[in-house]
C-alpha positions as CSV (number, residue, x, y, z in Angstrom):
1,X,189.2,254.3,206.8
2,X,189.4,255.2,203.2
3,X,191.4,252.4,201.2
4,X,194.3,254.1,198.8
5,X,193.8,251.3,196.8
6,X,192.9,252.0,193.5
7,X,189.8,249.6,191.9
8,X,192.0,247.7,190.3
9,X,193.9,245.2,192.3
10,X,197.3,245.3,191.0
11,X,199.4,247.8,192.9
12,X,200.9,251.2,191.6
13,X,204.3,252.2,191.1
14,X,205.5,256.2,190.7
15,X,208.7,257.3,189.6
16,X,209.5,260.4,190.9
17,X,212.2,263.0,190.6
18,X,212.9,262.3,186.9
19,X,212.9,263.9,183.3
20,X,210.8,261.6,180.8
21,X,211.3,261.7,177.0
22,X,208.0,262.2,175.7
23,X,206.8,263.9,172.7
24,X,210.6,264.5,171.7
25,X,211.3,266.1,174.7
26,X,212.4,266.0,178.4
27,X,209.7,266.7,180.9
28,X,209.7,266.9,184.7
29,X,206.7,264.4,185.3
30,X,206.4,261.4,187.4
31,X,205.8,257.9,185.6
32,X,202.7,255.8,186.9
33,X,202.8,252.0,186.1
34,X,200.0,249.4,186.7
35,X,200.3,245.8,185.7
36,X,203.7,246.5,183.2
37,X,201.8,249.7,181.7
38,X,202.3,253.2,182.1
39,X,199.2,255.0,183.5
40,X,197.6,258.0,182.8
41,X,197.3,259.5,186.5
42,X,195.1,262.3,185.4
43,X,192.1,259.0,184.7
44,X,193.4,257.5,187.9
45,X,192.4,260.6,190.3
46,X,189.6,261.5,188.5
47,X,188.2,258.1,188.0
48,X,189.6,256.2,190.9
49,X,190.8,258.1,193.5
50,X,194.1,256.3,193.0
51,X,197.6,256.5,195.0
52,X,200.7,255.0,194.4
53,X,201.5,252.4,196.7
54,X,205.2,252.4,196.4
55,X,207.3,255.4,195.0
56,X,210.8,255.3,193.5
57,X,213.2,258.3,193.4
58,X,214.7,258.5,190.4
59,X,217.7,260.8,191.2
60,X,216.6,263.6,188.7
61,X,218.2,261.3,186.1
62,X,217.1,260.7,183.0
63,X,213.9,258.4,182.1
64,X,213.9,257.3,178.4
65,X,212.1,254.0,176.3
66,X,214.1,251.2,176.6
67,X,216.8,250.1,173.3
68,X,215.3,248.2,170.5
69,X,217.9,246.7,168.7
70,X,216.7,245.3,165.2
71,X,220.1,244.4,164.2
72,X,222.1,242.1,166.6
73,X,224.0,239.0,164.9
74,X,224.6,237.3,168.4
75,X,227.6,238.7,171.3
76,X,229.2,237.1,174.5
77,X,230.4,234.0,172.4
78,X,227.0,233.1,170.9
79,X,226.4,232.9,167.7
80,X,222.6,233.4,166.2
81,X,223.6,231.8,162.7
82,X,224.9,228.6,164.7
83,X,222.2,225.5,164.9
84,X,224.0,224.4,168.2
85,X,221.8,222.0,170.7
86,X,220.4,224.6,172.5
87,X,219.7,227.6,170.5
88,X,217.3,229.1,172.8
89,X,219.4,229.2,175.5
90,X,221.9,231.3,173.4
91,X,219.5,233.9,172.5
92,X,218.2,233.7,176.1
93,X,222.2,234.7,177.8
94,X,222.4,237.3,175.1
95,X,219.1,238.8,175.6
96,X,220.3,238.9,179.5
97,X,223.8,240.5,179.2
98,X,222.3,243.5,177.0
99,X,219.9,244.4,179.8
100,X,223.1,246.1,180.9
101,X,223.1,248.1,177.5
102,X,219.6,249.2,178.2
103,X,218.4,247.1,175.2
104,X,214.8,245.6,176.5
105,X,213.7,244.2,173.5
106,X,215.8,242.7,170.0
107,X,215.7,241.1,166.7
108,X,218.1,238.3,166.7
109,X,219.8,238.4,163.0
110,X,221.0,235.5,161.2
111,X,223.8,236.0,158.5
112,X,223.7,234.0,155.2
113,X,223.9,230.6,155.8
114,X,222.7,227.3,154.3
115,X,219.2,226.3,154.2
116,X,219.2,223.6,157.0
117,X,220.4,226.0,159.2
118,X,217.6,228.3,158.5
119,X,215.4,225.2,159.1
120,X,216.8,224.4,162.3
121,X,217.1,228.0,164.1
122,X,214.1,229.4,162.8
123,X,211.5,227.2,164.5
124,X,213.5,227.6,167.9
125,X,213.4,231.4,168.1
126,X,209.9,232.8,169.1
127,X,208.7,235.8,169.6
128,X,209.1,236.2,173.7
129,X,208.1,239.4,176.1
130,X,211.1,240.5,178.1
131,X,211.7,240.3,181.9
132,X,213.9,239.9,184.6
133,X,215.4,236.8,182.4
134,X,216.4,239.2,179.1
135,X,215.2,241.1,176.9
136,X,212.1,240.5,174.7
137,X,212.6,239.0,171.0
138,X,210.3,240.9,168.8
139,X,211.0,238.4,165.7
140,X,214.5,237.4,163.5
141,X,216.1,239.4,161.2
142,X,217.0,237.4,158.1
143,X,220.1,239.2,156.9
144,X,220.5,237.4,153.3
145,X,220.9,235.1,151.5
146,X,219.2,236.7,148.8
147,X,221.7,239.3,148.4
148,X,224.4,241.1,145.9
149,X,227.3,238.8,145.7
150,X,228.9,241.9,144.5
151,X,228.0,243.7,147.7
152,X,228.2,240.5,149.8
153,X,230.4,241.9,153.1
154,X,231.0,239.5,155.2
155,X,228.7,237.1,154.1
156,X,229.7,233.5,152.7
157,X,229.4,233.3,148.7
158,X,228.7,230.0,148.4
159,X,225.4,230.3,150.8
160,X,223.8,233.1,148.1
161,X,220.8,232.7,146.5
162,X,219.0,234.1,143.6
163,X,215.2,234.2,143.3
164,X,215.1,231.4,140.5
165,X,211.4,230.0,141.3
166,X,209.9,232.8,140.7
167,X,210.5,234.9,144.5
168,X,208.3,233.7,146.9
169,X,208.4,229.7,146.4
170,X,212.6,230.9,147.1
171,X,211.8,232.3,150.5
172,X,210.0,229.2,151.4
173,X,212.6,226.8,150.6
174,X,215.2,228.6,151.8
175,X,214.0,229.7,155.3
176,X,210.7,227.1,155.6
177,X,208.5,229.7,157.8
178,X,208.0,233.0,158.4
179,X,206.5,232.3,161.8
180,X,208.6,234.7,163.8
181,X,210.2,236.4,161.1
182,X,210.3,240.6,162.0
183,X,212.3,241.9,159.0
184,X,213.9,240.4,156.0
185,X,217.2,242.0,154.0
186,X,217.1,241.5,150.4
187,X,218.6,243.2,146.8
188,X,215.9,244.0,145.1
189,X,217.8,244.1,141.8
190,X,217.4,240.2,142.0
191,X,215.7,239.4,139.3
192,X,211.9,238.2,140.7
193,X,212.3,240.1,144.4
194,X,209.5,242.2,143.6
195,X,206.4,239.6,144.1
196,X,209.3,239.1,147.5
197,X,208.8,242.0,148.8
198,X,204.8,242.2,148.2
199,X,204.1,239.0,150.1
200,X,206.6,239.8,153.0
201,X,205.1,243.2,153.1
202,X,201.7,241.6,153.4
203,X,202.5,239.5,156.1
204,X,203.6,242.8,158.2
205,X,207.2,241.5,158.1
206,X,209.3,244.6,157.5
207,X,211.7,244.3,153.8
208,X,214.6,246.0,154.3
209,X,217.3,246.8,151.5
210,X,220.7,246.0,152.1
211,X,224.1,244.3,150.0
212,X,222.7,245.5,147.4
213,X,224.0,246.7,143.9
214,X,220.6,249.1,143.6
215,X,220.2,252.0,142.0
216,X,217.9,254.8,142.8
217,X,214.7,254.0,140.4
218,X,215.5,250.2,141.4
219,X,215.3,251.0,145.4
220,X,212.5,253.3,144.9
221,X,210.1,250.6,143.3
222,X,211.0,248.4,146.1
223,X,209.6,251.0,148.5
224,X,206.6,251.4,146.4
225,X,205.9,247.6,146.7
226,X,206.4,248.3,150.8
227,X,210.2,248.0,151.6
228,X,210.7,250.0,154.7
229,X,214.3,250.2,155.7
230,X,217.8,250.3,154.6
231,X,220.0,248.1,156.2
232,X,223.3,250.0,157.6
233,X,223.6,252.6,155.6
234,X,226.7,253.6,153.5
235,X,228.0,250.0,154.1
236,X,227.4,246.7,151.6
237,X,225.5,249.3,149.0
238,X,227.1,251.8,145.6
239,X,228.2,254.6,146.8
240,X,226.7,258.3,146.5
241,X,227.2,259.3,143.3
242,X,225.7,263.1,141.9
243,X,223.8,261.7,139.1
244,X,222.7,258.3,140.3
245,X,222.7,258.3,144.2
246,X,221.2,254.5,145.2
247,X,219.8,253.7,147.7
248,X,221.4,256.5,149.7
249,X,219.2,258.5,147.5
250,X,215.6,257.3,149.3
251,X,216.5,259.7,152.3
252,X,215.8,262.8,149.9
253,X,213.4,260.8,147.6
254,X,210.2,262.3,146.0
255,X,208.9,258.9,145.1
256,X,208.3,257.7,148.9
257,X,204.8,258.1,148.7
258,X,203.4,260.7,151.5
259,X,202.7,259.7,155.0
260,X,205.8,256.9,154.6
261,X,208.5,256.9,156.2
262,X,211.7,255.2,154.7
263,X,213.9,254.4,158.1
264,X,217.5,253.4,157.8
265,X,219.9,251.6,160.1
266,X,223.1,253.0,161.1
267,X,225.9,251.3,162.9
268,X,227.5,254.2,165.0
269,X,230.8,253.2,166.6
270,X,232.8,255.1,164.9
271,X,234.5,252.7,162.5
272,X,231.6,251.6,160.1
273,X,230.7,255.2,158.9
274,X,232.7,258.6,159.0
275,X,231.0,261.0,161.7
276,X,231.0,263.5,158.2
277,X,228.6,260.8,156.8
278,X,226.3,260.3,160.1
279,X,226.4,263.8,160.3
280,X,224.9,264.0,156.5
281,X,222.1,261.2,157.0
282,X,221.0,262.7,159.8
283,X,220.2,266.0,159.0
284,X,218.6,264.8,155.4
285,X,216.5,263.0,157.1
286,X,216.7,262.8,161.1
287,X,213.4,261.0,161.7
288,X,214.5,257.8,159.7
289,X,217.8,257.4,161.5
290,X,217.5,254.0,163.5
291,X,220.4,253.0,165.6
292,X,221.8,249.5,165.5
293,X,224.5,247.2,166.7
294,X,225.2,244.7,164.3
295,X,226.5,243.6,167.0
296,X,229.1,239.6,166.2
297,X,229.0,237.0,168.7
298,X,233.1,238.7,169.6
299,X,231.0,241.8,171.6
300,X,231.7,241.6,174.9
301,X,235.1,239.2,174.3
302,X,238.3,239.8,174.3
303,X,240.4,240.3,170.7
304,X,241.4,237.3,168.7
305,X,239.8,234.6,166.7
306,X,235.6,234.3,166.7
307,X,233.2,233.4,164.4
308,X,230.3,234.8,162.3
309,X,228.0,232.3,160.8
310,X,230.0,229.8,158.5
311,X,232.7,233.0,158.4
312,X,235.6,232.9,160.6
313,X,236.1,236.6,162.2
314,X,239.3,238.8,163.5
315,X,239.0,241.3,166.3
316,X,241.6,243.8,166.3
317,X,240.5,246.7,169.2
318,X,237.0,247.6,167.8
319,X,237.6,246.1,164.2
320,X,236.0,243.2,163.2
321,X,237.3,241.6,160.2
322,X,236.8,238.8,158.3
323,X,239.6,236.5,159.4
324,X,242.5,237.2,156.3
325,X,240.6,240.5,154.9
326,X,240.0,244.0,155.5
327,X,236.3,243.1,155.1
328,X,234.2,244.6,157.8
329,X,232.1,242.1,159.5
330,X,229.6,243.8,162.1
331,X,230.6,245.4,165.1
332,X,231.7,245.3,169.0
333,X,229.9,247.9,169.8
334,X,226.8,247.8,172.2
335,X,223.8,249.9,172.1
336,X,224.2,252.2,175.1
337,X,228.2,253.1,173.2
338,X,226.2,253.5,169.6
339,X,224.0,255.9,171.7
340,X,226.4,258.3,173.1
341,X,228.5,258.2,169.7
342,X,225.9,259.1,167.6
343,X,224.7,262.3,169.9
344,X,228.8,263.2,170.3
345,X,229.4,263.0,166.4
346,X,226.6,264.0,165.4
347,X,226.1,267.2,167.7
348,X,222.0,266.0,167.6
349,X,220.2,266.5,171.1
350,X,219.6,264.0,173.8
351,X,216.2,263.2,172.4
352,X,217.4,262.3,169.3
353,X,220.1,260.1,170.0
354,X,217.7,258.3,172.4
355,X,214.2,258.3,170.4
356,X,217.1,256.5,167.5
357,X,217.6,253.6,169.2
358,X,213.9,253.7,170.9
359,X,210.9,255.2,169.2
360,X,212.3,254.7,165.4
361,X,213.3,251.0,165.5
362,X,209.5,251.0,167.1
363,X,207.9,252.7,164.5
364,X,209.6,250.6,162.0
365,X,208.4,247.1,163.3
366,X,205.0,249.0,163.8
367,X,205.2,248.6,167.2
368,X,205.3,252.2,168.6
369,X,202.0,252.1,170.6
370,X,203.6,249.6,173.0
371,X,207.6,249.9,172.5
372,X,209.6,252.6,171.7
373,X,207.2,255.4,174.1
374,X,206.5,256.7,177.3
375,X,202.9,257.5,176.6
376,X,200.2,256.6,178.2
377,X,199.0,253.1,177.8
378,X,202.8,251.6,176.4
379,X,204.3,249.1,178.1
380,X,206.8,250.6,180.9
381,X,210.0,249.7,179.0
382,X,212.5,251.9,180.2
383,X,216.0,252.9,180.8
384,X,217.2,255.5,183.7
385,X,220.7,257.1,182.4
386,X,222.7,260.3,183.8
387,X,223.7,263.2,182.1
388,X,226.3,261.2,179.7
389,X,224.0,259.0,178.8
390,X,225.1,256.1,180.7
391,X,222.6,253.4,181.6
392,X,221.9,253.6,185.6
393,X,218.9,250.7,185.4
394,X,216.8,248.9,183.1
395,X,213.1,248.2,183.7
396,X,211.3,245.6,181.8
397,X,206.9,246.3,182.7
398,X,208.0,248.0,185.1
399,X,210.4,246.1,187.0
400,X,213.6,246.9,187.4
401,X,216.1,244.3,185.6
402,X,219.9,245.2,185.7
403,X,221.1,247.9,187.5
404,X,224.5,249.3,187.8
């Protein structure tokens, strides 16, 4: 008797019934996986004769990447900016409640805080592949200190810094590593941030600008040195003005040299930007639009009194506030709710609003031949949602890890 084994020994999995984003569009295919990967089953019946030893009907729902969320401050009561005793196991009940959200793989953010804090989280948090325990951490997003106090937000004054050693002998002091650092949010109007964002750049950690004062030349020369994102757009930056845009200005800007891509992060719940504004970034420049959370440790509590960092927070409804203020300090929102506001207000397609919080965070981290894809050879990340975008089941390599 023939074996329907294939030669490998690991077994195969096809999803059927299903429409897969892939190449920006929906397409009625199956999905082969193999040892977490996703197959190419035109090689496997020509070059092994393979069959699938278990299918899975998928409804005729949709399959799309699972949610990379590059901007997530902490949710459910933990805080990523807190050096409690046991800061891994934190990360690790947040990274398992946003399975729910269809988020399989995050950058935890820290806030602007004090150098020992910096000191005592950083070393804690590695990089970690997701599962059936959470969702993978694909490296920390430094959010400050070295920031406008100007355009400070939410974040504590007192913890600012400038770059008074000359840049990079700062960002040593201040955080000690970079060991597991993904992305770092500076100003680069700070006097020295440009040898910064060389050396961060060189170490493949993305520099993102964010509370910044900038204006458009100053942003631009940032890029030139390798800055690559913008965090949440609109908010903690100058306004759009006619004759000096800011940063705004690098979604339209000749000066991003060709074959770049400046991505930007937008926090779509429908309180920290005007759909009118959405609307506007998104059709200047849709392929740079990267969803995010920005997500406080209040998401997923009830309203009242929570903190941020060394920042004591208000929720009122979906507002977060810092506590006394009308200062907006990150959101409530979770990443599946960012998904289906973003396609709602912006009237994009369903491939947009999903390859935003999937394929572009990917391609910003430089990740987007493993996360971020369907295509062949990625790892089988994925999220199975109906017609209204609403996440059915989350599969981490394959395996299925929440379902609803």
């Amino acid at each position: 008797m023939p074996s329907n084994k294939s030669v490998s020994d690991a077994s195969i999995t096809q999803f059927v019934n299903c429409r897969i984003l892939r190449d920006h569009h929906l397409e009625r295919e199956d999905l082969w996986v193999r040892d977490g990967k996703i197959l190419n089953p035109e090689k496997l019946f020509f070059d092994e004769q393979g069959f699938a030893d278990r299918k899975v009907d998928c409804g005729n729902k949709i399959m799309a990447p699972g949610f990379i969320d590059v901007q997530i401050n902490g949710g459910y009561g933990i805080d990523f900016s807190q050096a409690t005793d046991d800061i891994t196991g934190g990360v690790a009940q947040v990274a398992k409640r946003i399975l729910e959200h269809g988020v399989t793989s995050f950058c935890p953010t820290l806030v602007t805080s004090p150098p020992h804090i910096y000191h005592q989280v950083i070393p804690q948090l590695k990089v970690t592949d997701g599962g059936a325990d959470g969702a993978g951490v694909l490296g920390l997003h430094l959010e400050g200190p070295f920031i406008s106090e100007e355009k400070r937000g939410a974040h504590p004054p007192q913890f600012l810094r400038p770059f008074s050693k000359g840049g990079v002998a700062d960002l040593f002091e201040t955080y000690g590593q970079l060991e597991n650092v993904a992305m770092v949010t500076l100003a680069p109007e700070l006097p020295n941030s440009g040898p910064v964002i060389c050396e961060l750049a060189r170490r493949g950690i993305a520099v993102s600008l964010g509370h910044s004062m900038a204006d458009l030349s100053q942003a631009e020369e940032a890029v030139l040195k390798g800055a690559s994102f913008i965090t949440h757009l609109f908010n903690a930056m100058l306004p759009f003005h006619h004759r000096d845009p800011g940063i705004v200005g690098l979604l339209t800007s000749e000066r991003v040299p060709a074959g770049r891509t400046v991505y930007y992060g937008m926090i779509a719940d429908g309180i920290h930007t005007h759909p009118a504004a959405l609307r506007i970034a998104h059709r200047a420049h849709p392929e740079g639009l990267v969803l995010v959370t920005d997500a406080v440790p209040a998401m997923g509590l009830p309203a009242g009194r929570h903190t941020l960092g060394q920042q004591e927070i208000h929720i009122q409804g979906l507002h977060a506030y810092v506590a006394g203020t009308k200062t907006l300090s990150g959101s409530i929102a979770t990443m599946d709710m960012c998904v289906r506001h973003f396609k709602q207000a912006s009237g994009c397609t369903v491939e947009a609003a999903l390859e935003a919080a999937s394929l572009h965070p990917a391609q910003l981290l430089g990740i987007s031949h493993r996360k971020g894809t369907l295509e062949y050879g990625a790892d089988a990340d994925f999220v199975i949602l109906d017609d209204s975008l609403t996440v059915q089941e989350t599969h981490i390599a394959g395996e299925q890890v929440w379902r609803k």
